[in-house]
N, C-alpha and C positions, 0 to 999 in steps of 0.2 A: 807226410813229412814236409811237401812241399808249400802246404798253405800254411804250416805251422812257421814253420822260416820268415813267408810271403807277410803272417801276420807279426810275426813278432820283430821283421823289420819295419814294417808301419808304427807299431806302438814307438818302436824307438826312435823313428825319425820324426812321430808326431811328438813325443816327450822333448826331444830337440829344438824343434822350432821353439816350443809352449818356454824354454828356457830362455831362446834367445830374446821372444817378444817380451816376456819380465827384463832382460835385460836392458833392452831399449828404451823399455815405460819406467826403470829407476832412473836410466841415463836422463830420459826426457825431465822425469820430477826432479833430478838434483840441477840441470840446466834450469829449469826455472825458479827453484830455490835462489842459485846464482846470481841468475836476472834481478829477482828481488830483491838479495841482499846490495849488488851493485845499484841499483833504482834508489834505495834508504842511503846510502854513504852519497851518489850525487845530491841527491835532496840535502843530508846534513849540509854536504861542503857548500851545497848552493845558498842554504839558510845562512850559515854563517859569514859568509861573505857580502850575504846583505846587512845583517847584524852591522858586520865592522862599519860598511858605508852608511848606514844610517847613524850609527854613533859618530862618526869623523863629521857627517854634515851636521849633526845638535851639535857637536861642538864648536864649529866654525860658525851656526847662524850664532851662537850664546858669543862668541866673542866680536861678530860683529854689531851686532845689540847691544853690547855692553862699551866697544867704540864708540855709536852711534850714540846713545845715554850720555855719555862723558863729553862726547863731541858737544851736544844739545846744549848741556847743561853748563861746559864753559862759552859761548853764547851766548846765554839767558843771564851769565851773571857778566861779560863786558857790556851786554844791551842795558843792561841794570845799572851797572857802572856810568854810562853815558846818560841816562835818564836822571841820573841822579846828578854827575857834574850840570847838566844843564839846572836844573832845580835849584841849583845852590847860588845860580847869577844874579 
């Protein structure tokens, strides 16, 4: 009777553990699940925020290009202006 006991508390306290360490190793896979899914939403937010700053600098170089063109080009025409009053003496 007594090893019957002896074994059938073995079975249950090794059924025990075998529960707990399933438990641990889903805890473990949904922590890394976790992980993962936190590592993809940094990434987005980090892509996006380069997104915007690279769009705000195209923007700023295109308008000061577009400055700089205009700037050039009244220039080109008082220089033209002056080249030509001299011409005209």
């Amino acid at each position: 009777m007594n090893i019957l006991r002896t074994t059938s508390l073995a079975l249950l306290l090794g059924m025990g553990m075998f529960a707990v360490a399933q438990d641990s190793q889903s805890g473990a896979k949904q922590d890394m699940k976790d992980a993962g899914s936190d590592t993809k939403s940094a990434a987005q937010s980090a892509a996006s925020g380069t997104a915007k700053g690279t769009k705000k600098a195209a923007n700023a170089t295109k308008k000061g290009t577009k400055k700089a063109v205009n700037k050039s080009a009244e220039k080109t025409s008082d220089a033209a202006d002056k080249v030509q009053d001299k011409t005209k003496q």
